[in-house]
Residue, then its C-alpha position, 0 to 999 in steps of 0.5 A: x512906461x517911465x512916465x508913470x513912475x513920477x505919480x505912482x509913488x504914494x496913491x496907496x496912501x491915497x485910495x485903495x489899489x484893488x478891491x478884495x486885493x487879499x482875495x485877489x492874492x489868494x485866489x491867483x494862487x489856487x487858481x492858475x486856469x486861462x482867461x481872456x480879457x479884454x483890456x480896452x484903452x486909448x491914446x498912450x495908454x494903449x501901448x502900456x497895455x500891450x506891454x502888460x499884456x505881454x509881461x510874465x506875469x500875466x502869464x503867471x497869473x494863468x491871464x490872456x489878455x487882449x487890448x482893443x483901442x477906442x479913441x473916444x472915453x465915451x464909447x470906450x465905457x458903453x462898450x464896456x457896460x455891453x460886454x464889448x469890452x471887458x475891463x477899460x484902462x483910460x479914466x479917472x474917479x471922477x470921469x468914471x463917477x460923471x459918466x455912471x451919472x449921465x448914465x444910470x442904466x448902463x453903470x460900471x463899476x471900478x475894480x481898483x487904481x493905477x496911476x495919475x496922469x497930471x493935468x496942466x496949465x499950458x501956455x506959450x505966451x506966459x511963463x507962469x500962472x502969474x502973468x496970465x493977464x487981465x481978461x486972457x482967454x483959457x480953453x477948457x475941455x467941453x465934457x463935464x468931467x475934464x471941465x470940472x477938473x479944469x476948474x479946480x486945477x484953475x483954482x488951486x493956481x490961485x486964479x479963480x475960486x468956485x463954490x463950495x458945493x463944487x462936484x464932478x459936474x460943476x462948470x464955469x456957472x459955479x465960479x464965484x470969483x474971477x478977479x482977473x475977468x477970465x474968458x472961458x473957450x470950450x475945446x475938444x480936449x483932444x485939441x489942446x495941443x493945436x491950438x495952444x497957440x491961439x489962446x493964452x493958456x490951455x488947461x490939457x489932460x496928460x495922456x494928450x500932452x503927451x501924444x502933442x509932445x508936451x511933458x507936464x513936469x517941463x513944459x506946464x506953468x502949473x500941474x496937478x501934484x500927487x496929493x489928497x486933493x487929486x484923489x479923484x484924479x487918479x485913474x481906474x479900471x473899470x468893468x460893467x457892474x455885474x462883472x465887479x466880483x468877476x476874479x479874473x478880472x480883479x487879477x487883472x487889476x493886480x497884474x497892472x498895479x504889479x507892472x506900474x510898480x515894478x516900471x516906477 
């Protein structure tokens, strides 16, 4: 849980928390009756999820909540437009906003903000960003979202820049500049970590860093920071639409952001 501490610090400033947060504070006062909910996430954030299922304050907060763990961000958000899922805990703004575009009959909507989980640019060949040599080969996520983000991280190292109409969906088709001539490898974003050793840099997702034993603030030779820019970065919880207003769920979202505050 400490790991979140480093990105929690300022999303206020950036996003809002939780949608009707007020109403979610009055509505936990007067209603205390039991509810079970289940939180669906993946890799690390799994865990996070059982411990705030066991805290006291869901307990406080009259929330049962049960974790299911689906290992791929995909099924884990179809299952949450069936009703499989109640509320999912792994995604960013902008994967969420990729996949509600990919699928328009089985839309989610967001009930608020957590944390950010930094992306990195990873190498074991260079020190820095700077001495990515002419023609060095960078592996990139093959799915849009992860992809995009990529990109932006790439460009804001100084190493490409993209074009101005970039959005969630962009590729490597939208680069406009790359005077070094990079090569672009499409990776399973789960694999960075394996093979982090066969290109010369990596761009990794933090949540994968972290289960390849990889921490972003050491071992990255340039990340995301907590600022404006990032804001589509910062991770969501999201339900099918037809349950946004749903109370139980949105204490839900209070409950997280509580325990991400009191861990930072």
């Amino acid at each position: 849980m400490k790991r979140l501490a480093w990105w929690l610090i300022g999303i206020a400033a950036i996003v809002g928390i939780c949608v009707g947060l007020h109403e979610i504070t009055s509505y936990s006062a007067r209603a205390q009756q039991s509810a079970t909910i289940t939180v669906g996430s993946m890799g690390s954030d799994y865990e996070v999820w059982q411990h705030i299922a066991k805290s006291q304050d869901a307990k406080k907060m009259g929330l049962t909540i049960k974790v299911k763990q689906i290992t791929d961000g995909v099924q884990l958000n179809k299952a949450t437009a069936d009703g499989n899922v109640d509320v999912n805990a792994f995604q960013s703004w902008s994967y969420y906003q990729t996949y509600n575009q990919q699928n328009p009959k089985a839309k989610l909507a967001a009930l608020g903000t957590t944390y950010l989980e930094p992306m990195g640019i990873y190498s074991k060949k260079y020190q820095s960003v700077d001495e990515i040599p002419d023609g060095a080969t960078i592996a990139i996520a093959d799915n849009p979202s992860q992809a995009s983000r990529g990109l932006l991280l790439l460009q804001k190292a100084g190493l490409i820049k993209l074009a101005a109409n970039f959005g969630v969906l962009g590729s490597v088709k939208d680069i406009t500049s790359n005077p070094r001539h990079l090569k672009f490898k499409q990776i399973d974003d789960t694999t960075g970590p394996r093979i982090i050793k066969s290109v010369d840099a990596v761009l990794i997702s933090n949540t994968v860093a972290l289960e390849g034993h990889l921490h972003v603030l050491r071992d990255s030779i340039f990340h995301e920071s907590l600022n404006k820019s990032t804001r589509d970065n910062v991770n969501i919880l999201a339900t099918a639409a037809k349950n946004e207003h749903r109370a139980s769920y949105l204490r839900t979202c209070l409950e997280s952001f509580q325990e991400y505050s009191q861990e930072g």
